[in-house]
VOGU-3710 file (C-alpha; in Angstrom, 3 decimals, decimal comma):
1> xxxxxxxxxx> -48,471/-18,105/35,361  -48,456/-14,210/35,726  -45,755/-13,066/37,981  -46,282/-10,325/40,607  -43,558/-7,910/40,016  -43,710/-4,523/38,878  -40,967/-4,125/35,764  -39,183/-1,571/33,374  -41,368/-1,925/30,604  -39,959/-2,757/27,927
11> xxxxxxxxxx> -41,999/-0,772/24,872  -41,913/2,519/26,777  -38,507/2,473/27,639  -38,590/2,796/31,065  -41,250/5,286/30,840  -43,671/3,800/32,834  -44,456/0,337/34,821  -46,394/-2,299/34,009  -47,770/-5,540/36,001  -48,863/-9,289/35,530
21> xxxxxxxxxx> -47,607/-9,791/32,249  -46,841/-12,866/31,116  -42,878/-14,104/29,914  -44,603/-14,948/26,921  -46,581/-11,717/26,267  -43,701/-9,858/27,115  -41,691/-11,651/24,222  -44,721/-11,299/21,751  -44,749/-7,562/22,731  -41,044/-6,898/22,195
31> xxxxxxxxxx> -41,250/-9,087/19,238  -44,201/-6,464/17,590  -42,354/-3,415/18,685  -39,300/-4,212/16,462  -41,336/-5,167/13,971  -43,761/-2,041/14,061  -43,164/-1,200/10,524  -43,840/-4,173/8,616  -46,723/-4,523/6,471  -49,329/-7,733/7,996
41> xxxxxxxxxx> -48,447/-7,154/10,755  -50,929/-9,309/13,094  -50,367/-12,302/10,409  -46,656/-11,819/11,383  -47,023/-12,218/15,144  -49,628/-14,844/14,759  -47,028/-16,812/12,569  -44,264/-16,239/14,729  -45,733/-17,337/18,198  -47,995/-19,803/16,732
51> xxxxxxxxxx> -51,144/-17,686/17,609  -54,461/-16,603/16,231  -55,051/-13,393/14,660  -57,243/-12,558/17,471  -54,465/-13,072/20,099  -52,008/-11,133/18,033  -54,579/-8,446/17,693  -55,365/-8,287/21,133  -51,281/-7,273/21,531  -51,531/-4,862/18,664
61> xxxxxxxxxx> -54,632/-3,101/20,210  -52,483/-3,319/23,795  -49,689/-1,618/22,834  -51,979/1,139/21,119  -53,895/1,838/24,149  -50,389/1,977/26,066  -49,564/4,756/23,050  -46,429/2,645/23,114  -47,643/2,144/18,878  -49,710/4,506/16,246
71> xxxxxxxxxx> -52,428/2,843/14,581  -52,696/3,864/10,637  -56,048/3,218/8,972  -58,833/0,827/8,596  -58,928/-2,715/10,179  -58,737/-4,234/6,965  -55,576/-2,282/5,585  -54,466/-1,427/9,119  -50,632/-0,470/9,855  -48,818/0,538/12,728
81> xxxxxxxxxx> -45,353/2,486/13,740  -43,723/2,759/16,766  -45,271/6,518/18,595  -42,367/8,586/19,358  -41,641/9,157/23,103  -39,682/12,522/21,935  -39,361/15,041/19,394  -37,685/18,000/18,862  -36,591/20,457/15,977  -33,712/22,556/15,618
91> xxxxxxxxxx> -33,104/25,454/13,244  -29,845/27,127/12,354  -28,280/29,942/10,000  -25,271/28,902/7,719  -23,183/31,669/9,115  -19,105/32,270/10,343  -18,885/30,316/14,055  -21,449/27,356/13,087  -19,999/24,520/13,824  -21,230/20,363/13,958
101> xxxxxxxxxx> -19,519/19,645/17,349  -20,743/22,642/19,217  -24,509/21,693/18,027  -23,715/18,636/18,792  -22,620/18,851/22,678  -25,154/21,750/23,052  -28,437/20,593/21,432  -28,472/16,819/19,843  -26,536/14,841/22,664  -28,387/16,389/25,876
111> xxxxxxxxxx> -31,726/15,088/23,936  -30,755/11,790/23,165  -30,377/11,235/26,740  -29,102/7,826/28,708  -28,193/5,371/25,383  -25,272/2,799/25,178  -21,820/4,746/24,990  -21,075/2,554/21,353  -24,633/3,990/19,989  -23,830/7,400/20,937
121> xxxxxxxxxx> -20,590/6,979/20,018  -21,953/6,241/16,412  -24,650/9,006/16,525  -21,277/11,977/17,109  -20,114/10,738/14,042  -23,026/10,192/11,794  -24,781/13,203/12,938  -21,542/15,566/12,755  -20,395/14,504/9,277  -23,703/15,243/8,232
131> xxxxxxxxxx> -24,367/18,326/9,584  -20,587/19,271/8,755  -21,510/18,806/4,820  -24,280/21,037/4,840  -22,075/23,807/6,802  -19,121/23,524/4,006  -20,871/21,700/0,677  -24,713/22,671/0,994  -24,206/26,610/-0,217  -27,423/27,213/1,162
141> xxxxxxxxxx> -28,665/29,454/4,248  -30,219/27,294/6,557  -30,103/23,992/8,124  -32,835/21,929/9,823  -32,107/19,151/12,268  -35,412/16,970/13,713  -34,767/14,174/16,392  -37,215/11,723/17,325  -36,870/9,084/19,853  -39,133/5,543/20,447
151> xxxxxxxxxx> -38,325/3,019/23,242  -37,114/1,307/20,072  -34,856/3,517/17,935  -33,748/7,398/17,406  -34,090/8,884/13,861  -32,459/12,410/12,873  -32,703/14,136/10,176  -31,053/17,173/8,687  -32,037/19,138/6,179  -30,651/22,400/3,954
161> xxxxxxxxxx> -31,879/24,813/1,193  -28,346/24,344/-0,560  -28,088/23,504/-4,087  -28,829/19,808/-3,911  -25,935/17,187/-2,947  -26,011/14,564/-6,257  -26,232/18,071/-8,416  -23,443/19,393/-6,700  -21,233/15,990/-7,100  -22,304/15,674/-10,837
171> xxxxxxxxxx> -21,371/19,164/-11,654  -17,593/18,876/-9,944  -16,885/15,702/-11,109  -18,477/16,075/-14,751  -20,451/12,798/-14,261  -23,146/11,835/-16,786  -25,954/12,335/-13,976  -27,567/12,473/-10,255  -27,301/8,215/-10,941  -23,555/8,752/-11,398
181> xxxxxxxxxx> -23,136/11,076/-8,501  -24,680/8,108/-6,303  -22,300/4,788/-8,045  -19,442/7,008/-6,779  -20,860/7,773/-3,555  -21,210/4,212/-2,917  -17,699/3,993/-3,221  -16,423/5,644/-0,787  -13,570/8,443/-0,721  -15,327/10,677/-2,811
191> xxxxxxxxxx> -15,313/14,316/-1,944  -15,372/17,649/-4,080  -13,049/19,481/-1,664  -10,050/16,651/-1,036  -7,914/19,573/0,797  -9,942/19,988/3,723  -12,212/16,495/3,599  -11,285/12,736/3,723  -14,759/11,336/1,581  -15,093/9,133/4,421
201> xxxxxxxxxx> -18,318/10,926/6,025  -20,697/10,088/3,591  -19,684/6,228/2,916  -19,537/5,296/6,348  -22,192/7,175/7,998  -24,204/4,805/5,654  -22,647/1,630/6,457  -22,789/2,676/10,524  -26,186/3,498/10,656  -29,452/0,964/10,502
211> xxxxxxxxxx> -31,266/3,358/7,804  -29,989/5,777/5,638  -31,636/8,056/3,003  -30,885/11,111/1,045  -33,421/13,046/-0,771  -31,916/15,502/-3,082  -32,979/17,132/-6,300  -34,838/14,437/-8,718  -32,963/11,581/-6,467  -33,651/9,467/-3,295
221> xxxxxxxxxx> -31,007/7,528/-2,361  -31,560/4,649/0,478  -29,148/2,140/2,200  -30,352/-0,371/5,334  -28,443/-2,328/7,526  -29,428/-6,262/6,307  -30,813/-5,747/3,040  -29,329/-7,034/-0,293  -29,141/-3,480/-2,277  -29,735/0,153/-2,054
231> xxxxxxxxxx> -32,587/1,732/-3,436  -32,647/4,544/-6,034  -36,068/5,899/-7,039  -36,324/8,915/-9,217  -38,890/12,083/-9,172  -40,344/13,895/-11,399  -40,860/17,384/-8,779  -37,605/18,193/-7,543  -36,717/20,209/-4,636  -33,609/22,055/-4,449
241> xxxxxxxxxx> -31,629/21,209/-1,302  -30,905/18,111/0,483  -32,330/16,099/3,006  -30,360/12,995/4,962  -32,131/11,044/7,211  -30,729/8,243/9,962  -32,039/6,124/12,117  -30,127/3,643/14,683  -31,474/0,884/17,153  -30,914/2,429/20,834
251> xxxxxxxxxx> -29,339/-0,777/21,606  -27,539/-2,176/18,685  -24,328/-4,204/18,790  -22,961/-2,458/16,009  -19,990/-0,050/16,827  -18,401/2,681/15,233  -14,702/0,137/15,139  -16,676/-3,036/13,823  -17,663/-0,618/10,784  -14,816/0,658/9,880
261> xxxxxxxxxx> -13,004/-2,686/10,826  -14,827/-3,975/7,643  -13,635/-1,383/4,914  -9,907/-2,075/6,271  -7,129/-4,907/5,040  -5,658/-6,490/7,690  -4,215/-4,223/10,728  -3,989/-1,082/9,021  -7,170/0,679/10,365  -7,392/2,423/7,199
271> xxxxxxxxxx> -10,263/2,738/4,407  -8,584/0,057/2,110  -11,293/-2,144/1,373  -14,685/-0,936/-0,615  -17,850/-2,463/-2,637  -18,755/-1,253/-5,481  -22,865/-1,539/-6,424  -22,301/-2,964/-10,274  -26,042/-2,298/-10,790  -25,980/1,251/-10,558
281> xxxxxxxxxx> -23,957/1,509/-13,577  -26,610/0,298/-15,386  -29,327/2,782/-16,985  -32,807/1,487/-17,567  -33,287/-1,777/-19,429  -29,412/-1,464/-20,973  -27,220/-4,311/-20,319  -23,813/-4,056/-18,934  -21,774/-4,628/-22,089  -19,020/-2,029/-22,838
291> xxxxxxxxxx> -15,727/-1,263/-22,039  -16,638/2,320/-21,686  -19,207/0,794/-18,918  -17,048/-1,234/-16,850  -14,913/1,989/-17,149  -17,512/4,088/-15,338  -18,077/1,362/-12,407  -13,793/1,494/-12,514  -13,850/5,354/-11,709  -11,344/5,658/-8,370
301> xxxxxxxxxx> -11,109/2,142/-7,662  -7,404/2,363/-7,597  -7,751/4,673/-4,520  -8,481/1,319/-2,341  -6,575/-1,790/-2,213  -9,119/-4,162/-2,006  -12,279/-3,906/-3,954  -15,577/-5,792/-4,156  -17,574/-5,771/-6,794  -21,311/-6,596/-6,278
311> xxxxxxxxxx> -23,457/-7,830/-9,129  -27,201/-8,031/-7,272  -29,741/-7,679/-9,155  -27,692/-7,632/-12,890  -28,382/-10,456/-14,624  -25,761/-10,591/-17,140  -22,582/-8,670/-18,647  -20,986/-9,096/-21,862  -17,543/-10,047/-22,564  -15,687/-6,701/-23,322
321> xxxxxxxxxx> -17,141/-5,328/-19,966  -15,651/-8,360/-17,648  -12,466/-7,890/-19,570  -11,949/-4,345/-18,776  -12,306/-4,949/-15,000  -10,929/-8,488/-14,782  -8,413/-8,264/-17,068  -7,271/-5,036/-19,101  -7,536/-2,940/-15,335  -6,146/-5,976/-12,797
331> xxxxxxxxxx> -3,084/-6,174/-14,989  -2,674/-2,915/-14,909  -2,999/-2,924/-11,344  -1,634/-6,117/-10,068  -0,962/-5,032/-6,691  -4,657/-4,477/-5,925  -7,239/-8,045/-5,462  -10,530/-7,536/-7,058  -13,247/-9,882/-6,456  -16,986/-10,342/-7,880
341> xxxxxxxxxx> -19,857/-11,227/-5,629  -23,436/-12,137/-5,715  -22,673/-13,278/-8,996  -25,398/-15,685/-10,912  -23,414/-17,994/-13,057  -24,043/-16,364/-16,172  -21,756/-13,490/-15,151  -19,139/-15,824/-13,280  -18,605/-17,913/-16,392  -18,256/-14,593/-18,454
351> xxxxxxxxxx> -15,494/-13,571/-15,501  -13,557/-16,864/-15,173  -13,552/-17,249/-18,858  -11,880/-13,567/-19,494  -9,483/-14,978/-16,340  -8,897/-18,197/-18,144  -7,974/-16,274/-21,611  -5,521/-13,883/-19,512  -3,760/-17,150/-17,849  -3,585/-18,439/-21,473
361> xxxxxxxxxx> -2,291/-15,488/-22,595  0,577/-15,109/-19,987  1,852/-18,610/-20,176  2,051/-18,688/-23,983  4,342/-14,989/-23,135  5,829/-16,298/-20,690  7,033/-19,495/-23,360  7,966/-17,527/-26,262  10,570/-15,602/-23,913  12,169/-18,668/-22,937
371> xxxx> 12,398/-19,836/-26,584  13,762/-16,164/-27,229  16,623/-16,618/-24,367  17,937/-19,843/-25,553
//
C-alpha cells in the first residue's frame, strides 16, 4: 500500500521530494543506487528482490528519468553510474605560501557541504596528505584538485605535473622498479624525506578511504575497501606526473580512529602493526623461491612490531624463501610476531615445516649446553 507522505528522497540526497512510493521500491531503489557501478545490473536487482527483469528495469529507467543515474550504452550492453549532483575543479601554482589546510578550509570543505563529522573528519586527512605530497614530493608546477559529489558518495582527485610518485620512490630508495616502489608503499612508513614526514599519509589514506588509486608514470596502483588484493596494471604510454584519486561513502561507519586502531598493538595508538602484500614481490610468472626474494618483501619490516604477511593470490614458495622470513629474520628479531595469512596449504606446510626445523634446531642447542655444563 502506497503511503501519502511527501519524503527526503533518498537517491537525490535531499535534493528534491518524491511521493507514493512504495517501502519496497524505496529499498529496491536504494539497493540500485549503491550498486550503480556493477556490471548486470538489472539481473542483480531482479536476483536480489526476487523480481523480473522488467520490474528491475522499470527502477533502472526511474531513477534515469529522476537523473538520480547515467545511462551508458545500448540496452543489450547497458551500464549505469550514479550522475553527480556536484562538480567542481580547482587549479593551483606550486609556489612559497601554498599550503593543504588553507585549500582545504577555503575551497574543498565549503563544497562538500552538510556530511557526517567522522566522514569529513576522514576527507581533512586524506585530502590534505595528498595534496601536501604534491606541494613537497611532486617537483612539479601545478596541482589539480576535482570534487564530485552523488547522493551516494564524494570522489576527489588531485593531480600534478611532477616527476611521477613510484619514479620518484624508486630512484631514492634504489629499488629494482615502479613494482618495488608500490610493495613498499604497501607497507607503510615509507617516505623519501623522514626529517620533515612520518610515511603515514600515503598508507593510511588508503586503508581510510573506500577507493583508492594512483596513476603515475607506467603504473596504476588501486586499493578498495572489501576486496581481497590491490590491483597493479602496467602501461605502455606513460605520463609524467601523478594522479591520486579517492572516493568515500557520505555515510560510512568507518572513522578516521577505527583505521588507525587497526595498524596499532594494543593501547599504544601508534603505527605498530602492518601487512605486507607477498604477491607483489613476485615478477611475472616467477615463483617466490629465494632468499634474496623474501629479502625484498623483508625491506623495513623491523620498523613495526607486528607484521602480517599476506599470501593472496601466490600459490606457492619454496623452502629457502619461508626460511628467510620465518626463520633466519624472526630469530634475528625475536621481539617482533610475524604471522602468514591467506595462506593455501601448500605454503603453510612449507612455513610450519621451516618452524618445525628451527624448534628442532633449538632444543637439540639447547641439550648439548646442558651436556656441556655438567
Amino acid at each position: 500500500m502506497s503511503t501519502n507522505k511527501a519524503y527526503k528522497c533518498f537517491h537525490c540526497g535531499g535534493f528534491g521530494l518524491t511521493k507514493n512510493i512504495r517501502p519496497r521500491g524505496e529499498d529496491i531503489r536504494a539497493y540500485i543506487l549503491r550498486n550503480a557501478d556493477k556490471d548486470g545490473l538489472a539481473q542483480k536487482v531482479a536476483e536480489h528482490f526476487s523480481i523480473t527483469r522488467q520490474a528491475a528495469g522499470r527502477h533502472l529507467q526511474k531513477l534515469t528519468d529522476e537523473k538520480a543515474l547515467v545511462a551508458v550504452g545500448n540496452t543489450r550492453n547497458r551500464t549505469y553510474k550514479l550522475a553527480a549532483t556536484a562538480t567542481k575543479t580547482f587549479f593551483y601554482e606550486i609556489k612559497e605560501g601554498l599550503a593543504e589546510d588553507v585549500v582545504w578550509q577555503n575551497d574543498i570543505r565549503p563544497f562538500l557541504g552538510d556530511l557526517p563529522e567522522t566522514v569529513l573528519e576522514m576527507w581533512q586527512w586524506s585530502f590534505t596528505e595528498m595534496f601536501n605530497n604534491a606541494i613537497d614530493h611532486s617537483g612539479g608546477s601545478y596541482i589539480f584538485v576535482r570534487v564530485s559529489k552523488t547522493a551516494i558518495n564524494t570522489e576527489i582527485s588531485v593531480a600534478d605535473d611532477g616527476v611521477g610518485i613510484f619514479v620518484k620512490i624508486q630512484k631514492a630508495l634504489n629499488l629494482m622498479d615502479e613494482r618495488h616502489a608500490i610493495l613498499e608503499l604497501s607497507k607503510g612508513k615509507l617516505t623519501t624525506d623522514s626529517r620533515h614526514h612520518s610515511g603515514w599519509g600515503i598508507f593510511f589514506t588508503s586503508r581510510m578511504v573506500d577507493n583508492f588509486d594512483i596513476l603515475s608514470g607506467g603504473v596504476y596502483f588501486s586499493h578498495v575497501i572489501g576486496e581481497e588484493h590491490d590491483w597493479i596494471l602496467e602501461r605502455s604510454d606513460a605520463d609524467s606526473g601523478t594522479a591520486v584519486y579517492l572516493k568515500i561513502d557520505n555515510h560510512t561507519s568507518r572513522t578516521r580512529k577505527k583505521t588507525l586502531d587497526k595498524f596499532s598493538v594494543g593501547d599504544s595508538y601508534g603505527f605498530d602493526k602492518t601487512i605486507v602484500p607477498v604477491r607483489l614481490a613476485k615478477y611475472g610468472t616467477d615463483q617466490l623461491i629465494s632468499r634474496s626474494q623474501a629479502k625484498r618483501v623483508l625491506a623495513r619490516i623491523e620498523l613495526f612490531t607486528q607484521v602480517l604477511f599476506d599470501f593472496t593470490n601466490v600459490e606457492m614458495v619454496g623452502q629457502a624463501f619461508a626460511d628467510q622470513i620465518f626463520r633466519v629474520f624472526q630469530n634475528e628479531h625475536p621481539e617482533m610476531q610475524l604471522f602468514p595469512t591467506h595462506a593455501n596449504a601448500e605454503i603453510r606446510a612449507v612455513i610450519n615445516e621451516v618452524r618445525r626445523q628451527d624448534r628442532q634446531r633449538n632444543g637439540e642447542s639447547a641439550m648439548l649446553d646442558a651436556i656441556e655444563s655438567v
